[in-house]
N, C-alpha and C positions, 0 to 999 in steps of 0.2 A: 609233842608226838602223841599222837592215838593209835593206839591197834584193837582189832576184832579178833579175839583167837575163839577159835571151833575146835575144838576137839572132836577128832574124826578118826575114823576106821579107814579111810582112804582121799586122798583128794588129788588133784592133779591141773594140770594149767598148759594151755595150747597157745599158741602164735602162730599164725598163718598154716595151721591144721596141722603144726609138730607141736608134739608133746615138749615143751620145755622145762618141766619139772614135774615129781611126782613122787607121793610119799606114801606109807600103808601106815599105820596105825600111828599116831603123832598129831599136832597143831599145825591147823592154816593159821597164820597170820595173814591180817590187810592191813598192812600200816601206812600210813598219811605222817605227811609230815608239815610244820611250819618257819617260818623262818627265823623264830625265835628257840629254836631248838637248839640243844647245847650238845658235849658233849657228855655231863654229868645226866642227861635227858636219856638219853642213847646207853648208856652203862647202866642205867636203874632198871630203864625196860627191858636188856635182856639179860640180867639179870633175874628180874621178879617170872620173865615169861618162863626161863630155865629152870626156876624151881617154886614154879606152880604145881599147885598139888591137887591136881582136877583129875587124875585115873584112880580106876578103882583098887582098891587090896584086897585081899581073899576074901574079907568079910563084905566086902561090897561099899564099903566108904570109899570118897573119894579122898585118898591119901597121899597118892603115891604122884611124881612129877614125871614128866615124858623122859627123863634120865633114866628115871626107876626102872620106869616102862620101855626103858630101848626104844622109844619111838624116835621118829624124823619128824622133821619141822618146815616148811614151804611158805615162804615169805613172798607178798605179792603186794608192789606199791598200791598203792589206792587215794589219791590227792582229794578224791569226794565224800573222805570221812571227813574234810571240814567247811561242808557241804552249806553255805547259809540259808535258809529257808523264812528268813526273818521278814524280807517287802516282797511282795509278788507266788509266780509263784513258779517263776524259773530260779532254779537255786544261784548264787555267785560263790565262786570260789575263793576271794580276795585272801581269805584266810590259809589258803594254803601255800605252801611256798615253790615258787617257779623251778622250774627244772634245774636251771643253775646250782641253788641251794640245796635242792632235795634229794636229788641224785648223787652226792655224796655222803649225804646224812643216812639216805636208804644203803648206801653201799656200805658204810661203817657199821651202821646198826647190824650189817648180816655177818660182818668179820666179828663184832662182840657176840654175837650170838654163838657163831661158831664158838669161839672162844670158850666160852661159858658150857656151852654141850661139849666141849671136845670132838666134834665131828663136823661135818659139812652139814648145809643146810642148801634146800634146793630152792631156785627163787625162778620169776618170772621173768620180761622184759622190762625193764623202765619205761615209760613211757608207750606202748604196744600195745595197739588190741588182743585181750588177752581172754582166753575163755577158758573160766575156773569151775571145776565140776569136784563137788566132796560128799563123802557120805559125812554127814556131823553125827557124832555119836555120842546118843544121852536124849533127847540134844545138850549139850553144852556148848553156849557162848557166852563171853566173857571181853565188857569194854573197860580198858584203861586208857589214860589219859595224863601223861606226865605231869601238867599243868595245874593236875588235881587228887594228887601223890594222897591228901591226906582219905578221900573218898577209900582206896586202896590199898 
């Protein structure tokens, strides 16, 4: 499993020009998934996304977790974070895993997440053209990679 989290002041995600989710001060996620993903994969990520500590405290460090901070969090699948760029120079996506597989993995990872914040978390469409608009703020972004737990 890989995700891109941004930390943003606002972002929000459309499907056929409705708004389908949308959060104010909190993490986008774009998570990808592959078919070797577990569920100990899924429990670590939102886990560690939950009590990242990327918002600022009084003195201006980045200390504090989007718990801390009251924020929302907006999860948005993305199968082209395991985008191959390796021959040519059309990407292949072999690496990521088909709908079948992923779309449950994506559905679990947002009920652990809930879990984890104790609140809802607003997501996309599966599989949807989907149009993500956020202000990233900092900027801060930040990639993990369950695969490569020790980088993290």
């Amino acid at each position: 499993m890989r995700v891109v989290i941004q930390r943003v002041t606002q972002a929000a995600v459309e499907v056929e020009e409705n708004v389908k989710g949308q959060i104010g001060l909190g993490l986008l996620l774009l998570a990808g998934f592959t078919a070797e993903d577990t569920e100990e994969d899924l429990k670590w990520m939102a886990a560690k996304v939950a009590a990242l500590r990327i918002f600022s405290d009084a003195d201006g460090k980045m200390n504090l977790s989007v718990q801390e901070v009251q924020g929302d969090v907006l999860v948005i699948s993305q199968f082209t974070l395991y985008a191959s760029t390796k021959k040519g120079n059309r990407p292949s996506y072999v690496n990521a895993a088909p709908p079948a597989v992923s779309v449950p993995l994506y559905e679990r990872f947002v009920t652990l997440l809930e879990q984890a914040l104790g609140k809802p978390v607003q997501t996309g469409e599966f599989g949807a053209d989907m149009k993500v608009s956020l202000l990233n703020d900092g900027p801060v972004t930040i990639v993990m990679d369950t695969k490569q737990k020790d980088l993290f």
